[in-house]
C-alpha positions as CSV (number, residue, x, y, z in Angstrom):
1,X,13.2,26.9,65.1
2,X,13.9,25.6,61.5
3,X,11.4,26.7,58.4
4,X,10.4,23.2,56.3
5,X,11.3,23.4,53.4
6,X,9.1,23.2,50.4
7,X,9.5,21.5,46.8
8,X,12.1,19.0,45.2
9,X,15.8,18.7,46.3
10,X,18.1,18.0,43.1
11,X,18.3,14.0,44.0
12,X,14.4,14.0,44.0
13,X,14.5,15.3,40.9
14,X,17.3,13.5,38.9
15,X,15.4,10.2,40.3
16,X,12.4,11.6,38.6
17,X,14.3,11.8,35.0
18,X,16.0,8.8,35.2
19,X,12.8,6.7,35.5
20,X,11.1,8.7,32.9
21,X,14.2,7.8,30.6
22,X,14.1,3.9,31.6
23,X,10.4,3.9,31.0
24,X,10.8,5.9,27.6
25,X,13.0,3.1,26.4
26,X,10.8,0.6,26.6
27,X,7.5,2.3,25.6
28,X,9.3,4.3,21.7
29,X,10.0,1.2,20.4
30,X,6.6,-0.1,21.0
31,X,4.9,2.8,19.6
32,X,7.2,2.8,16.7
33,X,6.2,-0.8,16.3
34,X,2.5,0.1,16.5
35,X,2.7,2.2,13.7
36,X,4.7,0.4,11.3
37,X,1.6,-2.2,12.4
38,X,-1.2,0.4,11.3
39,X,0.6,1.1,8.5
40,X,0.7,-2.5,7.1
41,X,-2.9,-2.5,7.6
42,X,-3.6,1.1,5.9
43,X,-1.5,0.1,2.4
44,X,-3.5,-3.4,2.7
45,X,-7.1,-1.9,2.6
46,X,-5.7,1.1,0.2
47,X,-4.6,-2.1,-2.0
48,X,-8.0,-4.0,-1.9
49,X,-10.1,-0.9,-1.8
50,X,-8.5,0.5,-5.4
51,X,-9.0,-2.3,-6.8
52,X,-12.7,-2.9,-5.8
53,X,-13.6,0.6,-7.0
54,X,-11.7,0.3,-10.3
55,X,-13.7,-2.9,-10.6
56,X,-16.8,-1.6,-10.1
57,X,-15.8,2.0,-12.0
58,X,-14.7,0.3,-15.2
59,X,-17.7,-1.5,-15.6
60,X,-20.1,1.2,-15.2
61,X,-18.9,3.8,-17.4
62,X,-18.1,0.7,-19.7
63,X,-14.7,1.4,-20.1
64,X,-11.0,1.1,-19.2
65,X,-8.9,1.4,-16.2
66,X,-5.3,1.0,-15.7
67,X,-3.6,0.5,-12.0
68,X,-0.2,1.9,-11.5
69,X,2.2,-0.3,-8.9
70,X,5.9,0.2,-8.7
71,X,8.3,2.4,-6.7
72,X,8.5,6.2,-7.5
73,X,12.6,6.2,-8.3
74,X,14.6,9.8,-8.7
75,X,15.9,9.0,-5.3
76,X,12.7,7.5,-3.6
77,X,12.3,4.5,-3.8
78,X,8.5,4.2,-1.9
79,X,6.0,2.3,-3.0
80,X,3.2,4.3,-4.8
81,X,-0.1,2.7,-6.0
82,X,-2.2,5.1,-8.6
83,X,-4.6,4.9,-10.8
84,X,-6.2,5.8,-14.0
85,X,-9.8,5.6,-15.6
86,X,-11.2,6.1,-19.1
87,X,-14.2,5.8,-20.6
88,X,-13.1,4.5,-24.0
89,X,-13.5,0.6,-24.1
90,X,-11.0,-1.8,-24.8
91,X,-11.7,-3.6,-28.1
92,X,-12.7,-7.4,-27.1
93,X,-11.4,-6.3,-23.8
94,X,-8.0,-7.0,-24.5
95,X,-5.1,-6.9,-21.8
96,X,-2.3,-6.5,-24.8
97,X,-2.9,-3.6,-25.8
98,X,-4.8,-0.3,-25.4
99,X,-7.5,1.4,-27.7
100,X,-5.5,4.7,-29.3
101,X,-8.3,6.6,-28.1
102,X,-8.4,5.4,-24.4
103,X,-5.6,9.2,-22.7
104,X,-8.0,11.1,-25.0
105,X,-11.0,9.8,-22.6
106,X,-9.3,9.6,-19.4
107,X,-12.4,11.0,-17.1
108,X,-10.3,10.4,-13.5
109,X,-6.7,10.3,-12.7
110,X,-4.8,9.8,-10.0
111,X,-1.6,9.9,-11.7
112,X,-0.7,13.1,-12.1
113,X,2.9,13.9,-12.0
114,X,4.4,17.2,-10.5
115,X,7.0,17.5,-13.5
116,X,9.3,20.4,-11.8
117,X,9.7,18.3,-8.8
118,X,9.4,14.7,-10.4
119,X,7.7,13.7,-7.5
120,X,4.0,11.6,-8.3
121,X,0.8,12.8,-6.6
122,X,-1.8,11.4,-4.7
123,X,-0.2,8.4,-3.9
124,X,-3.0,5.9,-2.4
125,X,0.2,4.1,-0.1
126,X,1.7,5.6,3.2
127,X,5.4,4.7,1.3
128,X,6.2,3.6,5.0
129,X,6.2,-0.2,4.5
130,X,6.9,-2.6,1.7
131,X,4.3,-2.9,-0.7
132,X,5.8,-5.6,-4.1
133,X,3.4,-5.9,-7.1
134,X,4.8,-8.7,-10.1
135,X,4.1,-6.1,-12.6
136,X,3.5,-1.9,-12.9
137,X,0.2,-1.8,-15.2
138,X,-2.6,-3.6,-14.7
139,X,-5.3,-2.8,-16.6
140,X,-8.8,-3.5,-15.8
141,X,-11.7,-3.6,-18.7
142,X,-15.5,-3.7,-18.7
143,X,-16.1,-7.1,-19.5
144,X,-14.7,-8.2,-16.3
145,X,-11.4,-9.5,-17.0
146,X,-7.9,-7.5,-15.6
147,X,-4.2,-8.5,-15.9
148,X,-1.0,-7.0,-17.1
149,X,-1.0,-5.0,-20.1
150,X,0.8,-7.0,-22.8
151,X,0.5,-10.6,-21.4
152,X,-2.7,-10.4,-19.3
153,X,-0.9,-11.9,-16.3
154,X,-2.3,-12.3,-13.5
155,X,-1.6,-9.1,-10.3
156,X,-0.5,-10.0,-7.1
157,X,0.8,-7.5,-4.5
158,X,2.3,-8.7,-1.1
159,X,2.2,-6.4,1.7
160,X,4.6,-6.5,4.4
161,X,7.5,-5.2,6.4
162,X,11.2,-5.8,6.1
163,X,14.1,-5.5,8.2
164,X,17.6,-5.4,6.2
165,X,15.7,-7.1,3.4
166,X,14.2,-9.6,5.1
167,X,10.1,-9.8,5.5
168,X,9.6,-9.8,9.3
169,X,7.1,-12.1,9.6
170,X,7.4,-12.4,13.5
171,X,6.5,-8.9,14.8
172,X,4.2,-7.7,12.1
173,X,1.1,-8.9,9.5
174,X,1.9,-9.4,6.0
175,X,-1.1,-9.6,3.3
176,X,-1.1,-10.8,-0.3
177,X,-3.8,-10.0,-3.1
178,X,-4.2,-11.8,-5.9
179,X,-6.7,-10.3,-9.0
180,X,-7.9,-13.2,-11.1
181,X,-7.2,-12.7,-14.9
182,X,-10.2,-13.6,-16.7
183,X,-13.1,-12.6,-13.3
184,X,-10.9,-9.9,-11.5
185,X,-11.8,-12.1,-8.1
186,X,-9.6,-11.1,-5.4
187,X,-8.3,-13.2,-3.5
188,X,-7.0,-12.1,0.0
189,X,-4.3,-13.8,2.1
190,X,-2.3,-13.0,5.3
191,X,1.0,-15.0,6.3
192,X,0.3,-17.5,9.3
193,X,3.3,-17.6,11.0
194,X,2.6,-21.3,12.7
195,X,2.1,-22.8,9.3
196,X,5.0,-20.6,7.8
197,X,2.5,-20.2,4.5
198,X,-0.3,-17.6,3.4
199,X,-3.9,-18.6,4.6
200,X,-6.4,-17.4,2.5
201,X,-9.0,-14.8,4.1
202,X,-13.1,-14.6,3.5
């Protein structure tokens, strides 16, 4: 009389692998695609939350605040969004220039620079997606008013994710904020793909 046999024969098992390679296939790209997505969202609210806090910041210690947007360079090229505050005021709130006494009163930075490396720190961006700002220092002053230092121009960062270049508006969100010059309103948009135009958000 013959024993049964217990367990897997080879076949079972090589039937086993392949399905579990077919099905990883399809599911990494997805969850590569899921966090690209959460990323997009995470540099978005980083983007509007800075701003909103150096808003509020620069007007109560009635001072001066400057937002740093460009990409870090010395061979990476991510995105890095930092910040810093002072509590010397801006005479007649100007956007052209800064009071000479305004690094002597920085009271929070979030700028700081790790010189043996050249590397920035605390970067408020993941660096994982593209984040474009029209210019690297906006400054924000007590009165109310923000824009780029020198012509007072108004900020506006996009938010999205490209492929070869190319924003890929099909499989992912894309934001825009906008800071008005003389109010430092913000004005929040995301990219409506049936219209092919940014709708504004409340």
């Amino acid at each position: 009389m013959l024993k049964r046999q217990s367990g897997f024969t080879l076949l079972e098992l090589l039937v086993v692998i392949g399905i579990l390679g077919v099905s990883g296939g399809f599911i990494y790209p997805e969850i590569g695609k899921w966090k690209t997505k959460r990323y997009i969202e995470q540099d978005y609210n980083a983007v509007v939350s800075a701003i909103n806090y150096l808003k509020l910041k620069t007007k109560v210690v009635n001072g001066t605040s400057k937002l740093i947007c460009d990409t870090v360079g010395f061979g990476d090229l991510s995105p890095r969004l930092q910040y810093e505050i002072s509590s010397q005021r801006n005479n007649s709130d100007s956007l052209i220039t800064m009071h000479p006494d305004w690094r002597k009163n920085l009271i929070e930075i979030n700028a700081a620079r790790d010189w043996s490396g050249l590397k920035p720190l605390y970067n408020l961006l993941t660096g994982k997606v593209n984040v474009e700002c029209n210019h690297v220092w906006t400054i924000f002053n007590a009165g109310g008013n923000a824009g780029k230092l020198g012509s007072g121009d108004a900020l506006e960062i996009i938010i999205n994710y490209k492929v070869g270049g190319v924003p890929d508006y099909v499989n992912y969100n894309a934001y825009k904020v906008k800071v008005n010059t003389a109010t430092a309103f913000v004005q929040k948009y995301k990219w409506d793909l049936s219209t092919g135009a940014w709708r504004e958000l409340n």
